[in-house]
N, C-alpha and C positions, 0 to 999 in steps of 0.2 A: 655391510656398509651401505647408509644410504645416498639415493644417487643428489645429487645438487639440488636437482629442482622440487626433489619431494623435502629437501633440507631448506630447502626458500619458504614453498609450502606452508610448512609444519611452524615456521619462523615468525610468520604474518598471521597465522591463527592465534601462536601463542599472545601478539600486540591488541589483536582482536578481542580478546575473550575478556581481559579485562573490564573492557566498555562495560560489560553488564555489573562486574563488583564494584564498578563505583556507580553505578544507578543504584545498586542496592545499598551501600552506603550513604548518598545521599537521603533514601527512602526511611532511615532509621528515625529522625526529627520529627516524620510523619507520623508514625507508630506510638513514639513518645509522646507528640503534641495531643491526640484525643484518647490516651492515657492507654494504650492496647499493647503493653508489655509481654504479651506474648508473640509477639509478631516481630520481636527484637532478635531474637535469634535466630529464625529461620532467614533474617535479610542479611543478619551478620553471618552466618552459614555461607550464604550466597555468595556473599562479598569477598569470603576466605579461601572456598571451592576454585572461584573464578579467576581469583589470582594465582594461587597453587595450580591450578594447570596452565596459566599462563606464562608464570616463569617454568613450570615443566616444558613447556613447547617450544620456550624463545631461549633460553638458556644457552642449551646446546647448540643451537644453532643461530647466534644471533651474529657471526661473520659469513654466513650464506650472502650470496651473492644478491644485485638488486634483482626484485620482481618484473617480471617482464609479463604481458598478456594474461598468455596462459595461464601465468603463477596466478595473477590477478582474479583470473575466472575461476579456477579450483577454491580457491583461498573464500571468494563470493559465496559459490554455491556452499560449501563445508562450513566455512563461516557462520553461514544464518542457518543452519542445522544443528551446532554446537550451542549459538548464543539463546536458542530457541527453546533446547535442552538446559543450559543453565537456568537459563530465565524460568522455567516453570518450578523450578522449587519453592520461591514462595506460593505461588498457589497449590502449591503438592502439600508445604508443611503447616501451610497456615489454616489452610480448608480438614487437612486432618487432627490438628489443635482442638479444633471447633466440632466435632464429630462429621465430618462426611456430610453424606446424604445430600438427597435434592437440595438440597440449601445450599449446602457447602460442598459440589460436585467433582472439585480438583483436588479432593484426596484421591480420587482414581490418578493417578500420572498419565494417563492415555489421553483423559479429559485435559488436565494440565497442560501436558504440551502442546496441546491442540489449542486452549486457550494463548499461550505464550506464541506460536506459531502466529495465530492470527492478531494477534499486537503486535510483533514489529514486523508483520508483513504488513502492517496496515489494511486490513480485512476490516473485521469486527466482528464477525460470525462468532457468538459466545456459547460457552457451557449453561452460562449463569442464569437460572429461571427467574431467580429473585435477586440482581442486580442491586436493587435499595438497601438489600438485610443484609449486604456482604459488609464486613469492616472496613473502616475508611480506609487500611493501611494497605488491602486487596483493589480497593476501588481505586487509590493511586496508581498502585502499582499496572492495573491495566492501561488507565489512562498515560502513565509513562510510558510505557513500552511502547504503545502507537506513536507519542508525537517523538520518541526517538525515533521508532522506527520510520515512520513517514519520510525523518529527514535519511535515515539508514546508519547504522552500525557502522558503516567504514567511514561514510561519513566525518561519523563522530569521533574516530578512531583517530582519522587524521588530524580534526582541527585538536585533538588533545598532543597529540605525539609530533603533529608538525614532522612527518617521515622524509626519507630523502625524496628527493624530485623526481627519477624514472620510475620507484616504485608507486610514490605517492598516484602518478598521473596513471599507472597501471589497477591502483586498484580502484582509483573512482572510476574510471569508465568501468570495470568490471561488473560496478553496481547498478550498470542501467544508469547511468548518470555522463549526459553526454555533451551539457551544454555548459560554458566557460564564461563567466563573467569576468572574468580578470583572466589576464594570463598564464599566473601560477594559480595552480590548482590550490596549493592552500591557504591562498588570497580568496579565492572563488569559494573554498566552503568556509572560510570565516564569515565572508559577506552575506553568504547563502542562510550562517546560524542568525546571525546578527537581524536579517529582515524576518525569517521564521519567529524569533523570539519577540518583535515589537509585534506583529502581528497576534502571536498568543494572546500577549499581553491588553492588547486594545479591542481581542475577542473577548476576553474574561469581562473589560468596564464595560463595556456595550452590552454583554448578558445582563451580567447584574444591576448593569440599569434599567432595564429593561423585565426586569422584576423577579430575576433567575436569583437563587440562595447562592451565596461566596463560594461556599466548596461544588456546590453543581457547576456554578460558570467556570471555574476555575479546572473541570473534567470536561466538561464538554465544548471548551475553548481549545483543550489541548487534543482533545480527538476529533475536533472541528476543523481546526487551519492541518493539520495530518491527516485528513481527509482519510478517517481510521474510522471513527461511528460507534466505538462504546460508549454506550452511555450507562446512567445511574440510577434510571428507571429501566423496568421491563418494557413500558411503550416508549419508549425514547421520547424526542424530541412532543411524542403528542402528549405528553402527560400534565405538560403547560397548557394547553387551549388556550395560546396565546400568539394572536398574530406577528405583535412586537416582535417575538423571540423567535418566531417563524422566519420572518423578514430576515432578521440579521444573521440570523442559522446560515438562511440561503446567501447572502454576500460573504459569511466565513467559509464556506465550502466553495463556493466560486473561487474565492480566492487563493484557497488550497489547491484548486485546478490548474492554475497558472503560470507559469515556467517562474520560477525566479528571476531570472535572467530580464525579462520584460517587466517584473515588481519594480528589479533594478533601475531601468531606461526608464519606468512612471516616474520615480522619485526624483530622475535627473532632471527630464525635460517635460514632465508633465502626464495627466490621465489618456494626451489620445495617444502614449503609445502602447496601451492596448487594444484601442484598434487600429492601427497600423502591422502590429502583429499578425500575419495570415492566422498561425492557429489560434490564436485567441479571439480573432474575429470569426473564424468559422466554429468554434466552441462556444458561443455564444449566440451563433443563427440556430446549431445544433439544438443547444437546450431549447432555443425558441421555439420549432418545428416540433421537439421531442413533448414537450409541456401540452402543445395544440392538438397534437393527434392521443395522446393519451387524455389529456382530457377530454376530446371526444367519446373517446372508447367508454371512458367511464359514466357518460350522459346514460349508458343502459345498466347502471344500478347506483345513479347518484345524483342529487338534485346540480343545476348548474353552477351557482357559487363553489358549492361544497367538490364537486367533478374538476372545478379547474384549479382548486385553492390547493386539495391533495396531488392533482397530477402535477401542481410546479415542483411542490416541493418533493415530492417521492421521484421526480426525472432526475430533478437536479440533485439529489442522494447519490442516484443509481451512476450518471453518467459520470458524475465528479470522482465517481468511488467511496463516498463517507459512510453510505450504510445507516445514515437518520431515518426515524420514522415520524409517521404523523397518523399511518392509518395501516388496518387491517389486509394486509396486501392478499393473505392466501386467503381472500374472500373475491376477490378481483377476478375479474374474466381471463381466461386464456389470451386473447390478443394483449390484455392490458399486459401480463405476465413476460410476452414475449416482446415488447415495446420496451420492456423496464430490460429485460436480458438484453437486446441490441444498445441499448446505451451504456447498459455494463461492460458490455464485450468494447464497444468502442473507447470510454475509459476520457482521463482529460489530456491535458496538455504535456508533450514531453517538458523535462526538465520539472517537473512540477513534483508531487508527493501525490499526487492522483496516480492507480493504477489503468485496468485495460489496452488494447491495442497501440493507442495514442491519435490524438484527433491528426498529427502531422503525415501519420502513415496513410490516414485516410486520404486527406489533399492530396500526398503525391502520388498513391493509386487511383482519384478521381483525375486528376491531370493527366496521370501517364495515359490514362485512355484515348483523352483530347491527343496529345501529345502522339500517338501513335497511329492514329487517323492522321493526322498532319502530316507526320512522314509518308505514309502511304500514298496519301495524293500531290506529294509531293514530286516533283525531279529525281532520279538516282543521284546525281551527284548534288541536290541542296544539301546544306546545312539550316537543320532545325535544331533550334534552342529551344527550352524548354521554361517559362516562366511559373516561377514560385514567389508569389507577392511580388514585390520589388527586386529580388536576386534572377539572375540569367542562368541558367545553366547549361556548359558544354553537354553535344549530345551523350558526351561518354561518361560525365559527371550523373547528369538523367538519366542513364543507363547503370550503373552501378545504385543511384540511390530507390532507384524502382526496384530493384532484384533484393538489395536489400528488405525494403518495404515487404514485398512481395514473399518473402521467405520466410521471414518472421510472421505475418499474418496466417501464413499457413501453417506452421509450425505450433503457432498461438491456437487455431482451431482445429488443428490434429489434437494436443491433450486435451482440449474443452472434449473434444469428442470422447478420449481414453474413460477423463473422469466422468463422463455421462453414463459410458457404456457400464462403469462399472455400478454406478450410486443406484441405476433402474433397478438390478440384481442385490440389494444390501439394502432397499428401504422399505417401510411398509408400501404392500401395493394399494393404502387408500391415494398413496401421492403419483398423481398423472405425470405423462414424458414433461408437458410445460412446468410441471412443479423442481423435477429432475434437471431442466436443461437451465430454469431458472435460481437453481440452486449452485451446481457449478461454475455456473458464471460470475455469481457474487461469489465465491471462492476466491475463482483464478484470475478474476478481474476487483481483486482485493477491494470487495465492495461491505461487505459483510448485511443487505439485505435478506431476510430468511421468509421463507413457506412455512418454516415450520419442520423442515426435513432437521435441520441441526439440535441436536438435543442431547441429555444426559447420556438417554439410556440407547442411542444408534449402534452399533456394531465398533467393534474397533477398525475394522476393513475399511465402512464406510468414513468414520473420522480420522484414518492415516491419509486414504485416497482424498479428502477436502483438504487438507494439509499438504498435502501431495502437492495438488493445485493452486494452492496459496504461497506455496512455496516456489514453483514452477512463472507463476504469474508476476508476484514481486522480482524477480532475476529477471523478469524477458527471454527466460530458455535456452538461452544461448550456454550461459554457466553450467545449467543443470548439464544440458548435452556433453559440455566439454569434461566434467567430472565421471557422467558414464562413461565415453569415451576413454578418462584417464583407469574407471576401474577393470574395463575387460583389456586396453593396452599398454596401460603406462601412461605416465607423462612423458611424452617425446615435445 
């Protein structure tokens, strides 16, 4: 007999898994439109797979009780493990259609899932050498699974199923998704699709005007505001030598940076409320400071145009989380290496589709320090508040949201560490510690920048452990924890 909460579980996966058979469903008109009818059945496979275990999962259990938390965080972590796993059958069956081989790399399923992992974790770290020669209906399907995933699977789960109310609000915070722009939650992610979708949209005319081909803008719009970074060249973004497209690259990933919630309050009352925003006003000093010193660094193997034109746009990649390129980074200096890794690790805006730390954890751990000196040369018995932009905070309120902060950052650089310790042992030893620490970061700070370590033929150890990390990183850890947690005790 199983116990209630693993019958809740089991309940909410099965709601879940779907998302991905009607993405492949949708994906079918793509397949047909530039005539690639072999790629009809492996999406329609997809689409039959994913609902067949979804009414297997929900079936039996669909009078379980509502989700609470915990249900919430299992259901997160398991969830994008499952969806991750379905998801790479079209790259399993369509790359094996085609023969395999370097070209077509996701007839391996190791490579697969590892490709599928880093799509809706919104990474971008690819298998694919030659991105151009894949079929359009593979080049979709990558690009779909970032701007789903950017926004997230439960996300999407909810604004289609519209769930009851306790669970609904269980499993979107579950997702690392913390901030409420409406009330009800599934007001908040309707509004949340609804500004995602105009913004794709107004990425793709802006590419294309801007002298990008229809179906390129239309992949790199959708892996652009998802702050995901596949693209459809092997040089990505550089394959244009185009500053136009340069330009508005870097205002679509900015944009992908920044909470919804604040997209929100622009449209209400206007552009300065994102600067009014603490984090969006310190995510944007950040890129400024991060652009200046890396363009520095790079004056010692770069003429000066060329030194600061590269360093905005490859910061503003790295820090946003999109994982575009412009230049040859494993050619770059060590410092520059380790400049590009700290703004990965730091990541953008909470509430946003940007991965990393979050720029808000930084603020309240640079503050808590002020903040903490304050009380010390303070009175025993003052009362010290703690200012955050315009909001006050009780000392106890500052005190919980510091330890918070505080625990998650460390938690966040305890696996950056795991996955480093393991990648230095599984890769060739032409690639230096900076090449290693600069690799798991764009992982686990769902960046999908590369040295060069990500490749066809890595280890399977080495591409579980980046997967690992991308997986780890898109949850914020918490989930992950709580699923080991539930495997050596249960769900209590």
């Amino acid at each position: 007999m199983l116990s209630e909460d693993l019958r809740i579980v089991l309940r909410d996966l099965g709601l879940l898994v779907p998302t991905v058979g009607a993405m492949a469903a949708l994906s079918l008109p793509v397949a047909a439109a530039f005539g690639e009818w072999y790629a009809l059945w492996p999406f329609g496979l997809t689409a039959l797979v994913a609902f067949a275990l979804g009414l297997f999962l929900y079936l039996p259990f669909r009078r379980a009780g509502e989700a609470r938390l915990k249900h919430g965080l299992l259901v997160a972590a398991v969830g994008w493990l499952l969806v991750a796993a379905v998801g790479a059958l079209p790259f399993q069956l369509i790359s094996a259609r085609l023969g395999g081989g370097t070209l077509y790399p996701y007839a391996d399923m190791t490579s697969a899932f590892f490709e599928s992992v880093s799509g809706f974790t919104g990474t971008g770290l690819t298998m694919a050498l030659r991105p151009d020669l894949l079929p359009h209906s593979l080049q979709w399907w990558r690009s779909f699974t970032e701007w789903v995933g950017g926004m997230g699977v439960i996300v999407l789960m909810l604004t289609l199923i519209a769930g009851p109310g306790a669970s609904a609000v269980s499993l979107y915070f579950a997702e690392a998704r913390g901030e409420k722009i409406h009330p009800s939650v599934i007001s908040t992610v309707r509004t949340m699709w609804w500004i995602f979708s105009l913004y794709t949209f107004a990425s793709v005319v802006a590419l294309w005007g801007a002298g990008m081909p229809p179906w390129e803008a239309i992949n790199h719009a959708m892996t652009g505001i998802s702050t995901g970074g596949f693209s459809v060249w092997p040089d990505s973004i550089g394959h244009y030598q185009s500053l136009a497209i340069e330009m508005i690259t870097l205002l679509v990933m900015f944009t992908g940076a920044v909470s919804f919630a604040v997209h929100y309050q622009a449209m209400q009352r206007g552009l300065s409320a994102f600067w009014r925003d603490i984090q969006t006003r310190w995510l944007l000093v950040l890129l400024l400071l991060g652009t200046l010193f890396l363009g520095l660094e790079n004056l010692v193997i770069l003429p000066l145009g060329q030194a600061f034109r590269q360093a905005s746009f490859q910061y503003v990649s790295a820090m946003t989380c999109t994982g575009f390129g412009t230049a040859g980074i494993s050619g770059w200096t060590d410092g520059a290496k380790l400049l590009l890794s700290l703004g990965m690790v730091l990541g953008g805006a909470a509430g946003s589709t940007a991965g990393g730390i979050k720029v808000i954890r930084l603020v309240l751990l640079v503050k808590g320090v002020n903040w903490r000196f304050r009380k010390i040369v303070s009175p025993a018995s003052a009362l010290v508040p703690m200012r955050l932009g315009k909001q006050v905070l009780s000392e106890q309120d500052a005190s919980r949201r510091l330890e918070e902060a505080a625990v998650l950052t460390f938690l966040w650089l305890g696996f950056l560490g795991i996955g480093i310790a393991v990648l230095l042992h599984t890769v060739p030893p032409a690639f230096k510690l900076s090449d290693v620490i600069f690799e798991v970061a764009s992982a686990q700070g769902n960046v999908g920048l590369s040295v060069g370590i990500t490749h066809p033929t890595m280890s399977t150890l080495a591409k579980l452990t980046l997967c690992f990390n991308m997986w780890v990183g898109r949850l914020e850890i918490i989930p992950v924890l709580m699923f080991i947690r539930a495997l050596v005790r249960g769900i209590e």
